[in-house]
C-alpha positions as CSV (number, residue, x, y, z in Angstrom):
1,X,0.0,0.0,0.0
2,X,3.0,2.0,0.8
3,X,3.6,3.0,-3.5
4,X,-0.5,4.1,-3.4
5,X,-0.2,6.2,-0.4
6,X,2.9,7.8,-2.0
7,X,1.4,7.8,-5.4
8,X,-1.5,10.0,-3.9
9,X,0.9,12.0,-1.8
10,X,2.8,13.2,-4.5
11,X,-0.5,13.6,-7.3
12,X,-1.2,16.6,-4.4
13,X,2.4,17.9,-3.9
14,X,2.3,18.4,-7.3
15,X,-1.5,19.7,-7.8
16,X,-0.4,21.9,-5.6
17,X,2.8,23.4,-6.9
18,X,0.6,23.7,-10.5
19,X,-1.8,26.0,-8.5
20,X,0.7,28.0,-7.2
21,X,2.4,27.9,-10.7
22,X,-1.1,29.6,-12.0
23,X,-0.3,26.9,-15.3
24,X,-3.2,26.1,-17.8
25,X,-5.8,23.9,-17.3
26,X,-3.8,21.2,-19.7
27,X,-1.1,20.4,-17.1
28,X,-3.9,19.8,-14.8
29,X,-5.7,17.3,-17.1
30,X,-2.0,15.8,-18.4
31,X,-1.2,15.2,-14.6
32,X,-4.5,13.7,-14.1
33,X,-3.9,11.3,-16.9
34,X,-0.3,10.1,-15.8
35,X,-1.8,9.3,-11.8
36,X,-4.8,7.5,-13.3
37,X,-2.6,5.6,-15.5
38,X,0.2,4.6,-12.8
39,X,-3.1,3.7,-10.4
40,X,-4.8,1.6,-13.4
41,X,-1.4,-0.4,-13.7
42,X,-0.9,-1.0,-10.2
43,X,-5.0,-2.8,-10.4
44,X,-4.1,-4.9,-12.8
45,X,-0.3,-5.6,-12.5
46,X,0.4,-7.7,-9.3
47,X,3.9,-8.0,-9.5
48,X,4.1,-3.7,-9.3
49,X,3.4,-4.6,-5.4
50,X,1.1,-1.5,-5.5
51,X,-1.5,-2.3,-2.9
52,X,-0.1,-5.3,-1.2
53,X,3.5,-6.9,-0.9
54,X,2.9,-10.2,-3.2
55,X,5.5,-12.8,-4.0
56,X,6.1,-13.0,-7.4
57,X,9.8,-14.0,-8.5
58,X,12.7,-15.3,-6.5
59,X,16.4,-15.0,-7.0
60,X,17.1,-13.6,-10.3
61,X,21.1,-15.4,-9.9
62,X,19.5,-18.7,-9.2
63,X,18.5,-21.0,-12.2
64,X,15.2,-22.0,-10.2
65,X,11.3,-21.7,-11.9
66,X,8.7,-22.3,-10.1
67,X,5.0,-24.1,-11.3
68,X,1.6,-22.9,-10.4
69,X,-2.1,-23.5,-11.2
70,X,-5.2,-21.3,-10.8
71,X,-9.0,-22.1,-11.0
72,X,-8.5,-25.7,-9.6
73,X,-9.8,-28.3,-8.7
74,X,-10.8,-29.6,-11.8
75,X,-11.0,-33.0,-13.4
76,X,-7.7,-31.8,-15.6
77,X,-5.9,-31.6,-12.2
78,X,-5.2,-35.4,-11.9
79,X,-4.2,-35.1,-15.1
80,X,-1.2,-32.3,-14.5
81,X,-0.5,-34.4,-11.1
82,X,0.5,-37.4,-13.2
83,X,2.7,-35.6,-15.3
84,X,4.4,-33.4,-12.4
85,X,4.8,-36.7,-10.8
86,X,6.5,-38.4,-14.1
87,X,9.0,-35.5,-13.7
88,X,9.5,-35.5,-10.2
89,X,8.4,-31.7,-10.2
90,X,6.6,-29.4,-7.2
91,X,3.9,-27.3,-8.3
92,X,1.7,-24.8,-6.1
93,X,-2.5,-24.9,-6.4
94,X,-4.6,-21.8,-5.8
95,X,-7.9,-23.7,-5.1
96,X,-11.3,-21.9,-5.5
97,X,-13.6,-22.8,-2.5
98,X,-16.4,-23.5,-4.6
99,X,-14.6,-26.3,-6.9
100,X,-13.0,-27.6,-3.6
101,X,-16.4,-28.0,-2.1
102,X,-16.9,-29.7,-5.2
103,X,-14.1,-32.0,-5.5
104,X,-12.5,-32.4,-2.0
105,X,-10.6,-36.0,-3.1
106,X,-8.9,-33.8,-6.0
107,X,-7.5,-31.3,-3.0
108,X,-6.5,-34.2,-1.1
109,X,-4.9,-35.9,-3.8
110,X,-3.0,-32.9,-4.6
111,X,-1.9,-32.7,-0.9
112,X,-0.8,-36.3,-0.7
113,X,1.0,-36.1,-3.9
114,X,3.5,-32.9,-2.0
115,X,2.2,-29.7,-3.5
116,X,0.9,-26.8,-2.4
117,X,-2.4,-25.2,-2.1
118,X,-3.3,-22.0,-1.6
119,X,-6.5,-19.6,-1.6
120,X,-7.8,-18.6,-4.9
121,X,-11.1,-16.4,-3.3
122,X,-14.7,-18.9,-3.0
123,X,-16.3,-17.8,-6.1
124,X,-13.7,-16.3,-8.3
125,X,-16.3,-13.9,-9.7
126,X,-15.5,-10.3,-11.8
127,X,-16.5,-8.5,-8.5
128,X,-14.6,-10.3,-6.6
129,X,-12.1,-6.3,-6.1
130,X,-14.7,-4.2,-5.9
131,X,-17.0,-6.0,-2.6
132,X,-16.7,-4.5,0.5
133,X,-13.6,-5.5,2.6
134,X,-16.3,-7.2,5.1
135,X,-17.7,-9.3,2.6
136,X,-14.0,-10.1,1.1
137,X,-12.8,-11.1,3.9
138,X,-15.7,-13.6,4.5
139,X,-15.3,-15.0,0.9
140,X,-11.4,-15.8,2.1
141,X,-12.6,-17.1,4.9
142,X,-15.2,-19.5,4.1
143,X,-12.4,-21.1,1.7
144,X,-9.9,-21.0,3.9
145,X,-12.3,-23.2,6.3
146,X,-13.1,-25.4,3.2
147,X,-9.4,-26.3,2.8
148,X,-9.0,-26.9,6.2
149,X,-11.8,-29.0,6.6
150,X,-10.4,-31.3,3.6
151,X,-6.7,-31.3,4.6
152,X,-7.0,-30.7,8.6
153,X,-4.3,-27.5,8.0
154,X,-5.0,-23.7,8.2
155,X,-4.3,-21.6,4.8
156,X,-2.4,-18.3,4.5
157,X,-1.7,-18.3,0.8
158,X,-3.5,-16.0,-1.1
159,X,-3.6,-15.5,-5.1
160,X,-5.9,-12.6,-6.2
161,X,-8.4,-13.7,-8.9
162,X,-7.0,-12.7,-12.3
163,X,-4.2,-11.2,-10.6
164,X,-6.0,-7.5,-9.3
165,X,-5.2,-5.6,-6.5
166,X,-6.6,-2.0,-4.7
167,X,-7.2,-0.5,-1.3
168,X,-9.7,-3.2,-0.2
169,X,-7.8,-6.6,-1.5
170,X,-4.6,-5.0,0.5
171,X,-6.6,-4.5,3.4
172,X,-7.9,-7.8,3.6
173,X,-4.7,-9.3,3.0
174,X,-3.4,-7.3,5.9
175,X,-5.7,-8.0,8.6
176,X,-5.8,-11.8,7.3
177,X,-2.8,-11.9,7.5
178,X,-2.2,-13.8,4.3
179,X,1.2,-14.2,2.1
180,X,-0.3,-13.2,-1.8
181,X,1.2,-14.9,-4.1
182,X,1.7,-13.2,-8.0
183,X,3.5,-14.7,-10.6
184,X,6.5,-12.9,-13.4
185,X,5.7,-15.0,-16.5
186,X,1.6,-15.2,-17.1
187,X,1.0,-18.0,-19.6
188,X,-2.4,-16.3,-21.5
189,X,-3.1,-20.3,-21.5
190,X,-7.0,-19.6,-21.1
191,X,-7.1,-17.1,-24.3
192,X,-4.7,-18.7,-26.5
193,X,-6.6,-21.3,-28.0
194,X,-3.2,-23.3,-29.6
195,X,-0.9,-24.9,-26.8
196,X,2.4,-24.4,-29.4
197,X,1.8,-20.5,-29.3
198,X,1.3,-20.8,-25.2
199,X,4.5,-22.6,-24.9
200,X,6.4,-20.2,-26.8
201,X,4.8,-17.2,-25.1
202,X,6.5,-18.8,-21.6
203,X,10.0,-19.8,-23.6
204,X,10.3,-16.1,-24.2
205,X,9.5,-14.9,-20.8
206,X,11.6,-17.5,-18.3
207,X,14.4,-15.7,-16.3
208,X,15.8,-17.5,-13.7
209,X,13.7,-16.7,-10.5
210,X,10.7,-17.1,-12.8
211,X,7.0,-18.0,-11.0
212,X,5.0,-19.4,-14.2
213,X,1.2,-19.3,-14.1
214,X,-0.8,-21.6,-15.5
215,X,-4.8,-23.2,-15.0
216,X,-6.2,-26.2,-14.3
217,X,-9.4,-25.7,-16.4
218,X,-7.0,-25.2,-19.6
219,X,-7.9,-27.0,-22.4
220,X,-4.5,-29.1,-23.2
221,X,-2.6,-28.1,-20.1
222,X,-1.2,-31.4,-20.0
223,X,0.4,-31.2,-23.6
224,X,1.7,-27.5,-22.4
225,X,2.7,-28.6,-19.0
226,X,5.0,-31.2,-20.3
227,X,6.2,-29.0,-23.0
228,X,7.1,-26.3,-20.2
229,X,8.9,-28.9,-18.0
230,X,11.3,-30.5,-21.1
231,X,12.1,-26.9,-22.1
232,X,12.9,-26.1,-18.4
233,X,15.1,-29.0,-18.0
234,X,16.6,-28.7,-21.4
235,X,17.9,-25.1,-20.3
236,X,19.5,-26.3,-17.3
237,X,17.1,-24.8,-14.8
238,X,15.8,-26.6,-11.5
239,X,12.2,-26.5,-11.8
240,X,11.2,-26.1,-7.1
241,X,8.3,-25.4,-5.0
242,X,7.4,-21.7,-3.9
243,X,8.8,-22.5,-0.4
244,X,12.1,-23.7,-1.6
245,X,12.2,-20.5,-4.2
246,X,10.9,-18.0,-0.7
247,X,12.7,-19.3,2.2
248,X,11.8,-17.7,4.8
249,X,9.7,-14.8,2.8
250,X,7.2,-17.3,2.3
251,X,6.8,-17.8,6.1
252,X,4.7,-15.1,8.4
């Protein structure tokens, strides 16, 4: 929240100093523009860190990726689980509550087969950023309580639904007490209809300390998951769960 508050801090300093200035009204509207746009960014770009401290890369020296899957459980899950378990690979889960209602011997499976899973919001609607923090925090709640009533353990990962953050998402995070997790490579694998162009959309992007997003629901996410993991292992990096990339970051 720190980069709002000082975003807003500074959008007056410098209204402000145009007053004093006695400038046209055109500064005024071009100032306007560049906050709104900085703002707009920080919504939609996680890994700017603009409303809430997220996780979203590790070590840029190490040669370490890292795997994770949104929108799950879904009947593709046991699918990716066999082929993470072919490779030997970790992944992470952000599990909507609903689905997991849904499908509680997918979560468990995941669990017993040494992932992660983390909180992915109940109903992963559009309006998910713009309900009151009260009602937010609820919805975190109620699948944080469906986790833990599948797996017997408490939750305190957090993945905002398509990625958005503001005021009321970092102020539930903070008085949850949650670690959000983002991601620095974002896969498009649930717009791009042709797993070849999705592959080479995340070939372009890896970096070492990359966090690679990716969904359950995706048509073919077995045929790009391998993909990924042969490329990953072809360019010498080690492909490790979020805690291993975190440390201690990923610990509150």
């Amino acid at each position: 929240m720190l980069k709002f508050y000082l975003t807003i801090i500074l959008a007056i300093l410098a209204t402000i100093a145009l007053i004093i200035a006695d400038v046209s009204a055109i500064a005024f509207i071009a100032l306007f523009i560049i906050v709104s746009v900085i703002i707009f960014l920080g919504v939609i770009k996680i890994e700017m860190q603009f409303f809430a401290k997220s996780l979203c890369r590790g070590d840029g020296t190490k040669q370490e990726v890292a795997i994770t899957f949104d929108d799950g459980p879904h009947n593709n899950t046991l699918k990716i689980l066999d082929i993470l378990d072919k490779y030997s690979v970790k992944a992470a889960f952000f599990l909507i509550g609903k689905n997991a209602d849904e499908k509680p011997d997918i979560v468990k499976e995941i669990i017993n087969r040494g992932h992660i899973i983390g909180n992915h919001s109940y109903y992963h609607k559009g309006t998910f950023d713009i309900q009151s923090r009260k009602k937010m925090i609820s919805e975190l709640t109620k699948t944080n309580n469906t986790i833990k009533s599948i797996t017997g353990k408490d939750n305190k990962l957090f993945r905002p639904p398509f990625g958005i953050t503001n005021p009321i998402v970092g102020n539930a995070i903070k008085k949850m007490k949650l670690i959000s997790i983002g991601w620095s490579v974002r896969s498009l694998d649930t717009s791009i209809k042709d797993p070849g162009k999705v592959c080479s959309r995340v070939y372009k992007r890896i970096k070492p300390g990359s966090v690679i997003l990716l969904h359950d629901t995706t048509k073919d996410i077995d045929i790009i998951l391998e993909n990924i993991i042969k490329y990953l292992k072809n360019n010498n990096y080690k492909i490790v769960s979020l805690r291993d990339m975190f440390g201690t970051k990923f610990d509150i």
